[in-house]
MDAnalysis code that builds the backbone (N, CA, C; Angstrom):
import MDAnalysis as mda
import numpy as np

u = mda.Universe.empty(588, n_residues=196, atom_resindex=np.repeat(np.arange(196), 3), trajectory=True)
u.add_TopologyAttr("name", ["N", "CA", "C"] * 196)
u.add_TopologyAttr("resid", np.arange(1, 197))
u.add_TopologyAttr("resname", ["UNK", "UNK", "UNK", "UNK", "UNK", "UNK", "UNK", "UNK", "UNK", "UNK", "UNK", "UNK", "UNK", "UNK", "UNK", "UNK", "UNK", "UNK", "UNK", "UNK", "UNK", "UNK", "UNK", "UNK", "UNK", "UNK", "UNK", "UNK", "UNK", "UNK", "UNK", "UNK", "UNK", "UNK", "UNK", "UNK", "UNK", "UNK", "UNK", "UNK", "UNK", "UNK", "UNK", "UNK", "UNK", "UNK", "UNK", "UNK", "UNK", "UNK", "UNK", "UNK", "UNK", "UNK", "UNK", "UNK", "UNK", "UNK", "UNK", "UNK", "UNK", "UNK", "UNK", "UNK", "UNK", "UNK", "UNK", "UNK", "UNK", "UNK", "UNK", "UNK", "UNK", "UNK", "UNK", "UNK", "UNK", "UNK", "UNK", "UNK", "UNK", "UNK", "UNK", "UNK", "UNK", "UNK", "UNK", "UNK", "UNK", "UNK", "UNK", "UNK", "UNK", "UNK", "UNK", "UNK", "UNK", "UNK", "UNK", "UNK", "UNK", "UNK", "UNK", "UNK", "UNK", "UNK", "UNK", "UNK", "UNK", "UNK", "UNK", "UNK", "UNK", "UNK", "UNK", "UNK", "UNK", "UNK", "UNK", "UNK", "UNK", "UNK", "UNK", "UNK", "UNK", "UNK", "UNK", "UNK", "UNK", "UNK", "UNK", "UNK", "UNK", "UNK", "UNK", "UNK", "UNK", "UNK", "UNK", "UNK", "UNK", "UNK", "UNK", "UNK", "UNK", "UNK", "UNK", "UNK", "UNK", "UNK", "UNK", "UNK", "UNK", "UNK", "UNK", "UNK", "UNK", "UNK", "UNK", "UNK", "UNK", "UNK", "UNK", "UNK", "UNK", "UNK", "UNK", "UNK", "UNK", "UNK", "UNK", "UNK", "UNK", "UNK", "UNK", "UNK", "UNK", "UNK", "UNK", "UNK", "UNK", "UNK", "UNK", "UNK", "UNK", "UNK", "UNK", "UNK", "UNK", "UNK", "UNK", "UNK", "UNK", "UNK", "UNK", "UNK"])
u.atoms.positions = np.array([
    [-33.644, 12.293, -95.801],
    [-32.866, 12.849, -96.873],
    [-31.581, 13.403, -96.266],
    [-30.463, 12.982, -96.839],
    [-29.037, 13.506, -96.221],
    [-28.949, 15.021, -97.267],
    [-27.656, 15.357, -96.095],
    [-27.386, 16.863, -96.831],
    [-27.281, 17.178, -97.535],
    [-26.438, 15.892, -98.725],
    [-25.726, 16.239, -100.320],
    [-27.137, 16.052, -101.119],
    [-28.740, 15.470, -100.668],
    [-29.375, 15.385, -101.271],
    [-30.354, 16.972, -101.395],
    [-30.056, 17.067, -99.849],
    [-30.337, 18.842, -100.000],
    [-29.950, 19.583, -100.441],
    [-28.860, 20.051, -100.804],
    [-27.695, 20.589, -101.444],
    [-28.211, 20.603, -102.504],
    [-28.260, 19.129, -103.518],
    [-28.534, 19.349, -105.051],
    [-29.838, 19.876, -105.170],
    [-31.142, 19.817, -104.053],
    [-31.901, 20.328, -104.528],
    [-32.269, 22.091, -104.435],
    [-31.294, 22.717, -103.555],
    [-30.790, 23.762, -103.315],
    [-29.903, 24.591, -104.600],
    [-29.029, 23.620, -105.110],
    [-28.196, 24.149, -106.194],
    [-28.754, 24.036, -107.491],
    [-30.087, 22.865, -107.820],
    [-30.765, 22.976, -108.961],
    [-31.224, 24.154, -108.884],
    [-32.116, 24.017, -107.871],
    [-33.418, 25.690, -107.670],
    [-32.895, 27.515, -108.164],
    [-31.765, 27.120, -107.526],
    [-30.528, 28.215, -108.207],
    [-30.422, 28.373, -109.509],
    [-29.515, 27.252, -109.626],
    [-29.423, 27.438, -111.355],
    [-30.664, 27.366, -112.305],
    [-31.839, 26.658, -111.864],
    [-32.801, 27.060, -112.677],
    [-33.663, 28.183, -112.824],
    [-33.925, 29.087, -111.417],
    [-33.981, 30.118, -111.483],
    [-33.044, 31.378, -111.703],
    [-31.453, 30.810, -112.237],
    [-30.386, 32.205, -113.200],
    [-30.271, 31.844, -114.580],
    [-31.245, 30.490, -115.157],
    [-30.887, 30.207, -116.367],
    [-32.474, 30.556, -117.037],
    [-33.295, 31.038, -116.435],
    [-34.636, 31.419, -116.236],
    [-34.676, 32.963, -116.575],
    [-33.942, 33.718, -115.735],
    [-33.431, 35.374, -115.518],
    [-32.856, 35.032, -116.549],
    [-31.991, 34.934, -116.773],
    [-31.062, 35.038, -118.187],
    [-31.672, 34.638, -119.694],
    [-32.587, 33.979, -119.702],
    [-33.291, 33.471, -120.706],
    [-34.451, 35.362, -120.818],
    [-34.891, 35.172, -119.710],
    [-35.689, 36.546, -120.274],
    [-35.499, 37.432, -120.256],
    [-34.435, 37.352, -119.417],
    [-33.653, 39.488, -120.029],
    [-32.933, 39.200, -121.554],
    [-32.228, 38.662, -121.827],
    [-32.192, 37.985, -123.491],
    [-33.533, 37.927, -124.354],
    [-33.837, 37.522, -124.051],
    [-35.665, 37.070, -124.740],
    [-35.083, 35.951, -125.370],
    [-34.296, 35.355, -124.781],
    [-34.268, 33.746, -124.936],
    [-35.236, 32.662, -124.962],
    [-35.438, 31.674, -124.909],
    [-36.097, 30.522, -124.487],
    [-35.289, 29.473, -123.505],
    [-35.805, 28.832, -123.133],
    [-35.271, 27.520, -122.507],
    [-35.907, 26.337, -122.756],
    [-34.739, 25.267, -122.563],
    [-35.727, 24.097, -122.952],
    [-35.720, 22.718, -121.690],
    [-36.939, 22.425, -121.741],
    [-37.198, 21.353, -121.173],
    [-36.551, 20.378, -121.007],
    [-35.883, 20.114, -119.992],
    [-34.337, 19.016, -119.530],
    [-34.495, 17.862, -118.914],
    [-34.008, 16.786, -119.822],
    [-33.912, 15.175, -119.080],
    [-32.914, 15.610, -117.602],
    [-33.393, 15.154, -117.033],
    [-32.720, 14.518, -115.673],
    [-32.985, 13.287, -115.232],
    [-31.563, 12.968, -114.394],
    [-31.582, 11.681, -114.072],
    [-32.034, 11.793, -112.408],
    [-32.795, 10.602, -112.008],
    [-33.243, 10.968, -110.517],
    [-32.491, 10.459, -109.859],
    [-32.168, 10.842, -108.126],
    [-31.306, 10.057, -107.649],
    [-32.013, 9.864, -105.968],
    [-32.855, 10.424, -105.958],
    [-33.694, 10.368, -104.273],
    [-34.429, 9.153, -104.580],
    [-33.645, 8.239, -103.942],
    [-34.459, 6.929, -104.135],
    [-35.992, 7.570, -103.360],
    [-36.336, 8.278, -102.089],
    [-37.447, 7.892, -101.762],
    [-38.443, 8.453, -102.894],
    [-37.972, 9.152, -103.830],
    [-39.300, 9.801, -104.849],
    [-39.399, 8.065, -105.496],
    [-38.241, 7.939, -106.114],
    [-38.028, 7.028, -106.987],
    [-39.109, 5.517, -106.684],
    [-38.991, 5.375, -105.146],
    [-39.560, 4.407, -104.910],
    [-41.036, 4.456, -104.812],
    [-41.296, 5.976, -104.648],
    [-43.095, 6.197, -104.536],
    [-43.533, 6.229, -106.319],
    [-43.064, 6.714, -106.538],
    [-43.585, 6.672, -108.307],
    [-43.698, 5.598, -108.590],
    [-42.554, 4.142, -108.423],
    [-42.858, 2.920, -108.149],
    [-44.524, 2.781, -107.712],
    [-44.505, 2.958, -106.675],
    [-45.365, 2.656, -105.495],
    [-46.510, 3.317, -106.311],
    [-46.356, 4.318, -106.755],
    [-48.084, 4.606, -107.378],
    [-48.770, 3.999, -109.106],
    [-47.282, 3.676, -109.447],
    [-47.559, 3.217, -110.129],
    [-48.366, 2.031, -110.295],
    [-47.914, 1.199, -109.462],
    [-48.312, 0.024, -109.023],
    [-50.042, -0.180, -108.521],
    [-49.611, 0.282, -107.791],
    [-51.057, 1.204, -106.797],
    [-52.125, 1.618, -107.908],
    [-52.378, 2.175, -108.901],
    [-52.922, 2.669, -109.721],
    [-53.168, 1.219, -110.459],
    [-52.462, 0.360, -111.286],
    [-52.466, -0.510, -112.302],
    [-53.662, -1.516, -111.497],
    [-53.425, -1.432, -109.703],
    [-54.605, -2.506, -108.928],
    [-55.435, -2.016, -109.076],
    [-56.145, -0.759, -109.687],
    [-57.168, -0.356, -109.393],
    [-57.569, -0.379, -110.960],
    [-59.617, -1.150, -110.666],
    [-60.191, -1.385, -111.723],
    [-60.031, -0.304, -112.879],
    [-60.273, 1.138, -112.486],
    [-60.663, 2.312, -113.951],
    [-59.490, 2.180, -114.290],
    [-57.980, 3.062, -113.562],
    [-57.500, 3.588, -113.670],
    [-56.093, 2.546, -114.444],
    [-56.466, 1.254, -113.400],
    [-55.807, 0.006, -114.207],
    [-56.115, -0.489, -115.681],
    [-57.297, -0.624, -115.970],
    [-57.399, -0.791, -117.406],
    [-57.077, 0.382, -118.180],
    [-56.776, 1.696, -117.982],
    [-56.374, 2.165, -119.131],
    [-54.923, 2.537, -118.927],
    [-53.964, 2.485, -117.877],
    [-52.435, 1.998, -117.622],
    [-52.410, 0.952, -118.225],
    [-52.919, -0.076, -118.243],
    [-52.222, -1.146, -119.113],
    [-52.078, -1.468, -120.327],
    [-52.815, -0.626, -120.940],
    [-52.627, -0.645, -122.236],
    [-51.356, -0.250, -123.287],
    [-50.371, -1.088, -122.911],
    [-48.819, -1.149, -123.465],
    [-48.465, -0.740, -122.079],
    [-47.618, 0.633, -122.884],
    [-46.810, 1.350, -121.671],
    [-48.110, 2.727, -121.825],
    [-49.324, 3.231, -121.199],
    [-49.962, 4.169, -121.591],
    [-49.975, 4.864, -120.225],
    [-49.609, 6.122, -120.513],
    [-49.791, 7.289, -119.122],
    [-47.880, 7.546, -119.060],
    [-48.781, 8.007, -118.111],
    [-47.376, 9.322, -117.688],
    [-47.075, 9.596, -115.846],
    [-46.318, 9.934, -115.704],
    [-46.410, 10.709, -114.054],
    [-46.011, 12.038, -113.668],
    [-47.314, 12.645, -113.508],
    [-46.694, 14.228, -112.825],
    [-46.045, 14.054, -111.739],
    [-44.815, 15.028, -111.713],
    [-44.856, 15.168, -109.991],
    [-44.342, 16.461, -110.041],
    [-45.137, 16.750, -108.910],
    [-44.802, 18.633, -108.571],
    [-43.891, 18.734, -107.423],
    [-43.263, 19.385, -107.483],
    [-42.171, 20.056, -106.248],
    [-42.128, 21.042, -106.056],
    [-42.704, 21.129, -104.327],
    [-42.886, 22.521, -104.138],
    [-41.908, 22.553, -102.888],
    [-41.194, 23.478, -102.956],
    [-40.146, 23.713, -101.478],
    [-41.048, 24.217, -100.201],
    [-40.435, 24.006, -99.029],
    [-40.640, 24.374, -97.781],
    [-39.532, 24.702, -96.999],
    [-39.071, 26.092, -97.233],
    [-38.161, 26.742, -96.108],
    [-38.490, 26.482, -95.039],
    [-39.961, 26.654, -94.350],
    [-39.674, 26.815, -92.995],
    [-40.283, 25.812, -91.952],
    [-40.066, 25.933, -90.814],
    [-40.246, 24.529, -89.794],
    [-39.301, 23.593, -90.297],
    [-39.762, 22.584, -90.334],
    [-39.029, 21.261, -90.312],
    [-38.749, 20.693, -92.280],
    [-40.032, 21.011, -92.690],
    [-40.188, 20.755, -94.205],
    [-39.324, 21.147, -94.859],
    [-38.584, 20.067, -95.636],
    [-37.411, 20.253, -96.754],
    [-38.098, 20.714, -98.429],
    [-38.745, 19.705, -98.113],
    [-39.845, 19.795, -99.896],
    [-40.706, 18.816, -99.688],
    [-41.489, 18.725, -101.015],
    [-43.064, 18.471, -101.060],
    [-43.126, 18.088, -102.112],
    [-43.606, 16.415, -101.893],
    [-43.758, 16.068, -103.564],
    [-44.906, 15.869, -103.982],
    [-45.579, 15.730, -105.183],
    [-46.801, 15.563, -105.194],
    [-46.736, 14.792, -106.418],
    [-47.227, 13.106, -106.133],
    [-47.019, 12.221, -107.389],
    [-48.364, 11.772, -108.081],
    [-48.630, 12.016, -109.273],
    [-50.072, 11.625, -109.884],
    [-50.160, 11.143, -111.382],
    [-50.431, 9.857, -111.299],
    [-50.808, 9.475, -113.224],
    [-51.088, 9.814, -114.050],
    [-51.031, 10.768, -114.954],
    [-52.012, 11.470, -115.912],
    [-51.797, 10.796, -117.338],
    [-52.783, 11.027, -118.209],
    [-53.316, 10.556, -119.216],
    [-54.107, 11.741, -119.924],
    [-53.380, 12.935, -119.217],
    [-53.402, 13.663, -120.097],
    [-52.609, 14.699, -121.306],
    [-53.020, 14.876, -122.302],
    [-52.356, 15.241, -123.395],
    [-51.917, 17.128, -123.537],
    [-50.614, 17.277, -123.846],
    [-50.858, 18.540, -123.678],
    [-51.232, 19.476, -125.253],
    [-51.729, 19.994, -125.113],
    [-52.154, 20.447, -126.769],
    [-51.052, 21.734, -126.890],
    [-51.159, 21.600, -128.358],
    [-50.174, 22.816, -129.274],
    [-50.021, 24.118, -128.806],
    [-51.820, 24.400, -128.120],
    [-51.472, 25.803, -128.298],
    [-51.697, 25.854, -126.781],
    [-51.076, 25.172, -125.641],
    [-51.256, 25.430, -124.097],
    [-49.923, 26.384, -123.970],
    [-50.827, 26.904, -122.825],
    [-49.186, 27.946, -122.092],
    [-48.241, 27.074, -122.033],
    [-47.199, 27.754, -121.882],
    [-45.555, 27.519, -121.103],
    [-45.737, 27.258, -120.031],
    [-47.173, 27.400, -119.577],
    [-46.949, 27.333, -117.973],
    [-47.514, 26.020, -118.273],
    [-48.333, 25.683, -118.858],
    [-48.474, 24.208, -118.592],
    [-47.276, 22.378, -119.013],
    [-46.148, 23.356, -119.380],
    [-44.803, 22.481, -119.762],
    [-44.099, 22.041, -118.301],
    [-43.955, 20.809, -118.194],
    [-42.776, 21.036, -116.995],
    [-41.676, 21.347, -117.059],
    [-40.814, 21.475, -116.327],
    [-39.563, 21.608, -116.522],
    [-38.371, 20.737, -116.715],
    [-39.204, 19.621, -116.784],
    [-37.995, 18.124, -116.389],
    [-38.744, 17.124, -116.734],
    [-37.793, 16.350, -117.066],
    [-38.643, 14.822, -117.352],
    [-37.625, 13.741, -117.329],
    [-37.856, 12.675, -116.806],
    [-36.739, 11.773, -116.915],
    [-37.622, 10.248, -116.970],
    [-37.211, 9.122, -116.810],
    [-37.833, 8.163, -116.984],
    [-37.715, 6.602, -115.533],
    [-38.705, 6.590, -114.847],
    [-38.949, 5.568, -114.078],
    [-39.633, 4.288, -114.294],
    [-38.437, 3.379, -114.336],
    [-38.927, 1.719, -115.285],
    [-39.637, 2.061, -116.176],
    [-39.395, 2.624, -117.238],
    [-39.964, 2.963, -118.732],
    [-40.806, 3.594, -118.395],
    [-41.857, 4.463, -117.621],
    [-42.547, 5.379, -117.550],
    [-42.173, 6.450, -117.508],
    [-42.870, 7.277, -118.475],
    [-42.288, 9.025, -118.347],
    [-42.403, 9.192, -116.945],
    [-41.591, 10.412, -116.980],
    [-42.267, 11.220, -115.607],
    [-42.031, 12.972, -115.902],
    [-42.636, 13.687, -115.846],
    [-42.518, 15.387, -115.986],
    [-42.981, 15.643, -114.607],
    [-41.626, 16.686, -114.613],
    [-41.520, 16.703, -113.066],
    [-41.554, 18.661, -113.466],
    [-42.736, 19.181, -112.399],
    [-43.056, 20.821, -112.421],
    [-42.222, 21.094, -110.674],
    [-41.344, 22.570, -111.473],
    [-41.050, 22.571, -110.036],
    [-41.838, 24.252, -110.271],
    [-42.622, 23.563, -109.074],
    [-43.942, 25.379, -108.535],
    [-42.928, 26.614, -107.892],
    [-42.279, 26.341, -107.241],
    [-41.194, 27.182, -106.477],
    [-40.969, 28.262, -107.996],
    [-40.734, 28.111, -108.981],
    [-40.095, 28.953, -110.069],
    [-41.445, 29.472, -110.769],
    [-42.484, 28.781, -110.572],
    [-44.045, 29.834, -110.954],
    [-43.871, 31.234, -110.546],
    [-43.348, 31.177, -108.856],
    [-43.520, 32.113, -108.274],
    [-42.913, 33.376, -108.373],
    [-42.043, 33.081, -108.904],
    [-40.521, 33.779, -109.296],
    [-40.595, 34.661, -110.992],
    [-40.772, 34.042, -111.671],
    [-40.569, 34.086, -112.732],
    [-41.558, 33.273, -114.031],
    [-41.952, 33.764, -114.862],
    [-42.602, 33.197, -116.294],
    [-41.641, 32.436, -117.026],
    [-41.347, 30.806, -117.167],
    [-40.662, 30.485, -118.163],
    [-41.232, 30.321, -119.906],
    [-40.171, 30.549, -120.380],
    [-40.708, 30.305, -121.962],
    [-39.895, 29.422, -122.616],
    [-40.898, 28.582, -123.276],
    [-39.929, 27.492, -124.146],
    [-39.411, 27.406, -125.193],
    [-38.176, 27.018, -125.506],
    [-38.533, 26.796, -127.244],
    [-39.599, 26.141, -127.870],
    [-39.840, 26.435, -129.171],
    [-40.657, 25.490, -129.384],
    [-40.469, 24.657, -129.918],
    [-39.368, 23.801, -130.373],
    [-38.255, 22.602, -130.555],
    [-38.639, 21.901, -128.992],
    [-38.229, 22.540, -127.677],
    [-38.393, 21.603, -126.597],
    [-39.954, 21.458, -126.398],
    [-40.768, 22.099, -126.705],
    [-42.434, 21.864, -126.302],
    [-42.533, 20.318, -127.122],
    [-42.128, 20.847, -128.611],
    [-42.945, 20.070, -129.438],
    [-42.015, 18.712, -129.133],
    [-41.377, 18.468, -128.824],
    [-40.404, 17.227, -128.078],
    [-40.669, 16.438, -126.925],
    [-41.540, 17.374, -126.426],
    [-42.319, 16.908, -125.086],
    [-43.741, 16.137, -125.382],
    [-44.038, 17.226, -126.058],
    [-45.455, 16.957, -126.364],
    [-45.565, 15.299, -127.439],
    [-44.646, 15.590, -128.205],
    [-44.198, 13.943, -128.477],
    [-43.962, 13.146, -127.476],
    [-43.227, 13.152, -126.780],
    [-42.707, 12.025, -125.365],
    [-44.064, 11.626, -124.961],
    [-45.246, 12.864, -124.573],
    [-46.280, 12.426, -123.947],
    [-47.711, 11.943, -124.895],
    [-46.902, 12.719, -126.332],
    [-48.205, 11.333, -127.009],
    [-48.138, 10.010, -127.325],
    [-46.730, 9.718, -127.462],
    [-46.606, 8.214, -127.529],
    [-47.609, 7.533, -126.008],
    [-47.335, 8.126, -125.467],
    [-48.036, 7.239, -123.644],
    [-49.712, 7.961, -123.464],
    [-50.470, 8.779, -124.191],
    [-51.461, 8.957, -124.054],
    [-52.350, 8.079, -125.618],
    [-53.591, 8.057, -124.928],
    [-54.783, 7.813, -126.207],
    [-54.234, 8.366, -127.363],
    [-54.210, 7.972, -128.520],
    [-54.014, 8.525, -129.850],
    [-55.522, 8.739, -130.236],
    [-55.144, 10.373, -130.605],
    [-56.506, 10.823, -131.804],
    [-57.097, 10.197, -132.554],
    [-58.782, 10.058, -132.698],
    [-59.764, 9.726, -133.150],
    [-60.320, 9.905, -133.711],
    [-61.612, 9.263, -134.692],
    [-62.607, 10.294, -135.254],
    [-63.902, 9.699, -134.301],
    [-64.656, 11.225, -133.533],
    [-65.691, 10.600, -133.065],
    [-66.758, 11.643, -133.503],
    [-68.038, 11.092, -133.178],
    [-69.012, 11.823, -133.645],
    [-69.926, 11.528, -132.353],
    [-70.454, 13.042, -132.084],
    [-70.990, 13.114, -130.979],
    [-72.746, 13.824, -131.193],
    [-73.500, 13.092, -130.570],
    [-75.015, 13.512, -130.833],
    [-75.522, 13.573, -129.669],
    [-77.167, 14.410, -129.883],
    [-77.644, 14.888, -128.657],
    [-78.586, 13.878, -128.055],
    [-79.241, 14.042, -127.245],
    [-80.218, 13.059, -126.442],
    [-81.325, 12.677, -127.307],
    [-81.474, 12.974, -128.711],
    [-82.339, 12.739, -129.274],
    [-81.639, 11.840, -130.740],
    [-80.960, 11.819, -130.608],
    [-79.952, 11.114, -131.341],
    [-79.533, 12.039, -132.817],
    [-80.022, 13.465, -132.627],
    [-79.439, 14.025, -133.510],
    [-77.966, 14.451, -133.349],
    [-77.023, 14.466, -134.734],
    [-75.498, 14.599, -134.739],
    [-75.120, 16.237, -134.963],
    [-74.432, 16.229, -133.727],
    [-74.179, 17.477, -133.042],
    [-72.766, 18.294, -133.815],
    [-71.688, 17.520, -133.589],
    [-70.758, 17.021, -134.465],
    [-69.447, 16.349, -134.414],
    [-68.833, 16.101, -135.528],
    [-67.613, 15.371, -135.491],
    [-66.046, 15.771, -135.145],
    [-65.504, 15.078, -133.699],
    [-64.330, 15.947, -133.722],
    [-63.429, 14.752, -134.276],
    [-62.371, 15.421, -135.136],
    [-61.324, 13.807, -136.018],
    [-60.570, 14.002, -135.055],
    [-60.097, 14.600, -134.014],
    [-58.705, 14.529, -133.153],
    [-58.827, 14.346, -132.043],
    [-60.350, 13.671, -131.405],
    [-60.904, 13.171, -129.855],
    [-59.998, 12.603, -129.399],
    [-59.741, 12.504, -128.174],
    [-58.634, 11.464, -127.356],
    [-59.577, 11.954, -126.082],
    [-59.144, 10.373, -125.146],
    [-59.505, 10.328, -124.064],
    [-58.324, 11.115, -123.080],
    [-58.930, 12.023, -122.163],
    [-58.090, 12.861, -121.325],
    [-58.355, 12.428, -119.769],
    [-58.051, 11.475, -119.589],
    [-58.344, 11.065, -118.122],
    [-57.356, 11.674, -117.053],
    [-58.016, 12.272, -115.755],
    [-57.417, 12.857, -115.058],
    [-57.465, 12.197, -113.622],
    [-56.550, 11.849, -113.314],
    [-56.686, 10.767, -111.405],
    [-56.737, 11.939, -110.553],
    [-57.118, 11.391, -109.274],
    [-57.318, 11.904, -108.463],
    [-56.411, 11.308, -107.369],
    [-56.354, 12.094, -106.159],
    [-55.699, 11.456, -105.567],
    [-54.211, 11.435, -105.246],
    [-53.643, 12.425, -105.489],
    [-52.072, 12.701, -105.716],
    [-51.525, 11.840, -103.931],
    [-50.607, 10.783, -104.119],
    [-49.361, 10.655, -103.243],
    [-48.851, 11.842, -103.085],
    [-48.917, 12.091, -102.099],
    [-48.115, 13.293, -101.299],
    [-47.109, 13.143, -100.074],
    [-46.032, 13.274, -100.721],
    [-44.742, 12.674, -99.534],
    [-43.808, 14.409, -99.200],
    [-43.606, 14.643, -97.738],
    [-42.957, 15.553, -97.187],
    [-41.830, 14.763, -96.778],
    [-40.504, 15.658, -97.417],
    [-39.159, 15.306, -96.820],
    [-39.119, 15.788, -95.422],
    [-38.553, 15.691, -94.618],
    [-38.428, 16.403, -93.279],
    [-36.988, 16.596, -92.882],
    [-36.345, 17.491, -92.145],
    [-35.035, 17.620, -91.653],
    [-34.932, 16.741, -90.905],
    [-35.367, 16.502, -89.395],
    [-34.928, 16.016, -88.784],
    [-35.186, 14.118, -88.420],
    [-36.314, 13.631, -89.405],
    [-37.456, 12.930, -88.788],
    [-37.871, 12.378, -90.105],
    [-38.453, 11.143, -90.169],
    [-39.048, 10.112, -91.473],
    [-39.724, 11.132, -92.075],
    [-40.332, 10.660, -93.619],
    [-40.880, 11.270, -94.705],
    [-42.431, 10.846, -94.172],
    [-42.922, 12.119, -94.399],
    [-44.439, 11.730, -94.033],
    [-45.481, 11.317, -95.196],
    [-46.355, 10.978, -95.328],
    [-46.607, 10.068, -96.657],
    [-47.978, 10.469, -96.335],
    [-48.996, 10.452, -97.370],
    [-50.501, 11.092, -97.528],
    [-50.753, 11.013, -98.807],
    [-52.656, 11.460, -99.030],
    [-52.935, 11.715, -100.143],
    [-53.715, 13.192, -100.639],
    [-53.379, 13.867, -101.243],
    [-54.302, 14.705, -101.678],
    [-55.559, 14.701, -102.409],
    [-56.211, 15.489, -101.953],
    [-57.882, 15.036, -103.028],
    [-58.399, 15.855, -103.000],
])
């Protein structure tokens, strides 16, 4: 990663943590922001897991269904030693409901070859509570139901085949495992792994 790529991720972290402060000494909100990506190496692993995921039997049959799923990726900084930042890339297929925290919104979302992506940056957990509008939640939460299971009616019974009961708004919430985990480094190649 060159400098000007450090830089922007230096000067985002900033401004999102004074537009954060300023939102809650106001009792403002903030809202959830398209960005465009420009670090090819994220760019190319989201690729890469994407891909990676679609070969694999479970996780492939229910990616293929249209365009279905999504991609987290978390960014967590590393001041010290050698570590620039920390990405953490993973498929989800899961839905976020109405009444989840703010904390469970990301902060960003932009789009890789027609796949969402909501990108959480953890660095600002630490710092500060964001709050959303709820114009940007419910905007999100659209983006990510078009690409998850659509609600159902299912009816669920016990081992005896008596009916326990009916939920009309079931969806499948599949969660991967396995997060791509790529470290930028200052001086030296990106180190590449998986979490589990």
């Amino acid at each position: 990663m060159d400098m000007k790529n450090y830089l922007f991720y230096i000067i985002a972290g900033v401004l999102a943590l004074t537009q954060t402060a300023i939102c809650q000494t106001k009792k403002e909100y903030t809202d959830i922001s398209y960005i465009k990506l420009t670090d090819t190496i994220l760019i190319e692993n989201i690729n890469k897991e994407i891909n990676e995921q679609l070969n694999t039997v479970d996780s492939g049959r229910l990616l293929k269904k249209g365009v279905m799923g999504y991609i987290d990726v978390y960014v967590n900084e590393f001041p010290q030693k050698d570590t620039i930042i920390h990405y953490s890339i993973l498929p989800s297929l899961y839905p976020i409901n109405e009444t989840a925290a703010d904390s469970r919104y990301p902060e960003y979302y932009t789009y890789v070859n027609d796949r969402l992506v909501v990108i959480y940056l953890k660095v600002l957990n630490q710092f500060t509570e964001r709050v959303y509008s709820e114009k940007s939640k419910k905007h999100i939460r659209k983006l990510i139901d078009n690409v998850v299971d659509k609600p159902h009616k299912s009816t669920f019974y016990d081992m005896n085949g008596k009916k326990l009961y009916t939920n009309k708004k079931n969806r499948i919430d599949y969660n991967f495992v396995g997060a791509l985990s790529i470290y930028i480094l200052k001086n030296k190649p990106p180190i590449f792994g998986r979490e589990y």
